[in-house]
N, C-alpha and C positions, 0 to 999 in steps of 0.2 A: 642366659640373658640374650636376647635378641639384638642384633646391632642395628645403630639408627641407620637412615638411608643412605645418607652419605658418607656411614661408614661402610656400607656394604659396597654400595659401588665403589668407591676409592680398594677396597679391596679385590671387587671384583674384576676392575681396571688393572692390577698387579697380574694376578693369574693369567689373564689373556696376555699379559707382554713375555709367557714363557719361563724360565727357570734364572730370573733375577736373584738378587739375595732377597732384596724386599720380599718377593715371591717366597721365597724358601723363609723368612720367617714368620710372614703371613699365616703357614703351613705349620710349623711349629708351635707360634702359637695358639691357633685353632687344636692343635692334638694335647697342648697342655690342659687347656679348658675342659677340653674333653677326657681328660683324666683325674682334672678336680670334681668334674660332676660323679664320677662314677666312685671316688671315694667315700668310702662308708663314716657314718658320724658317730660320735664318742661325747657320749654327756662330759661337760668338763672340762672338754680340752679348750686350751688357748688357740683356736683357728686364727686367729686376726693376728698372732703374734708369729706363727706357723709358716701361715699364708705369705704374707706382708716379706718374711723372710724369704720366702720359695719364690714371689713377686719379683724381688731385687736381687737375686743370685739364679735365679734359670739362666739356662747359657742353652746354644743350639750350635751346631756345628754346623757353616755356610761353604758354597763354592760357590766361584766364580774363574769358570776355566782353571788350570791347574792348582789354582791357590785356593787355601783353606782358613775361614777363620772360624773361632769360639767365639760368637755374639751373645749380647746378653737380649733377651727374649723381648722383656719388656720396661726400657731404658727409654723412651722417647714417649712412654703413657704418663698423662695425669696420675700421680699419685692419689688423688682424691676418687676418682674414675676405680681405683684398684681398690680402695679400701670401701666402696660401695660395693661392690661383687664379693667381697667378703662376709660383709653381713649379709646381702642378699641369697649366697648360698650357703648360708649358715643358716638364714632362718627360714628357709626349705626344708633344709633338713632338718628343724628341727619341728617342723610343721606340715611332716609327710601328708597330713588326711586332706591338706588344700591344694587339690589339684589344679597346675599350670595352666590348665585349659574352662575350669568353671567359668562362669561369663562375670561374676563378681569378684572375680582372684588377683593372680598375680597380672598376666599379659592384658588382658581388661582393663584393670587400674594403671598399670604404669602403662601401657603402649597401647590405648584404644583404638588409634589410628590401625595399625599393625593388626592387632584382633579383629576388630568388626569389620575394617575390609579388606584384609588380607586371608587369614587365619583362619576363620570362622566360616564364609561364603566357601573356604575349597574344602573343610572337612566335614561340612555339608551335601557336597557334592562327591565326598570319596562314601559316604554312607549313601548317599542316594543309590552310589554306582553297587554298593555291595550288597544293597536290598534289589537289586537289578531293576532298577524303577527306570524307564525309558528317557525320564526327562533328565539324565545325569546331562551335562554339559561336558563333561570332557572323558568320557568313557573310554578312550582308546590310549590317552595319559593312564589314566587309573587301569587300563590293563597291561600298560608296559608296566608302569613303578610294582605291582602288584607280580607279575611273571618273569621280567627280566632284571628291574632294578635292585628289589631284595632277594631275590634269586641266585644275581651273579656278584654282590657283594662288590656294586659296581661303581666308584668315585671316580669322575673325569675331569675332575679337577685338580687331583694331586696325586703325585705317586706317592707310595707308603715310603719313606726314608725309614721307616725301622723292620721293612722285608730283607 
């Protein structure tokens, strides 16, 4: 799920102040998410009781100069907030054939704003660029992401804490 604007910026605003805690659990929890998406689905299973569980006991390991704490990940979220991302990656998964991207799907209906002018306008212009059509608008972006960025496996915005 895509975060509303002022939740990106308020995050984005973390990252640029350097290696805070905030920062370092901003960073964990983006890698948690990113391990629940990549989890495979099981007809059956109680996800919501799982989840909900995994929600309220994640922990991540902070520094701040010599000191060390075990934080819990996600303690200061709406609970209501978490248990909507639960259904909502639950019924992805369990509705593979509706691609995140169709113009009638998921990002469309809940985040029109986000889709039609955000989303939609640049991955119009990464297919422009890949049919090598002259009028791409940003072709020289779309030959870095394309040559250097999936290339060198390259995030600059956080270090990996699990190298």
């Amino acid at each position: 799920m895509p975060l509303t604007k002022s939740s990106h910026k308020s995050i984005d605003n973390l990252l640029h102040r350097g290696s805070t805690i905030e920062n370092q659990l901003a960073v964990s929890r983006f890698l948690h998410l990113y391990e629940l998406i990549q989890r495979p689905y099981e007809a059956g299973k109680d996800y919501e009781a799982e989840f909900l569980s995994e929600f309220n006991s994640k922990t991540a390991v902070v520094y701040e100069g010599n000191q060390m704490w075990n934080r819990k990940l996600w303690d200061e979220f709406d609970q209501e907030k978490i248990e909507d991302y639960v259904k909502c990656w639950k019924y992805m998964k369990e509705n593979p054939s509706e691609s995140v991207f169709d113009d009638n799907k998921f990002f469309s209906k809940r985040y029109p704003n986000f889709y039609f002018e955000r989303f939609r306008p640049n991955i119009n212009d990464f297919y422009s660029f890949l049919q090598r059509n002259p009028k791409t608008e940003r072709p020289d972006f779309w030959h870095w992401y394309l040559n250097t960025y999936l290339r060198e496996d390259f995030h600059p915005f956080y270090d990996d804490p699990f190298s």
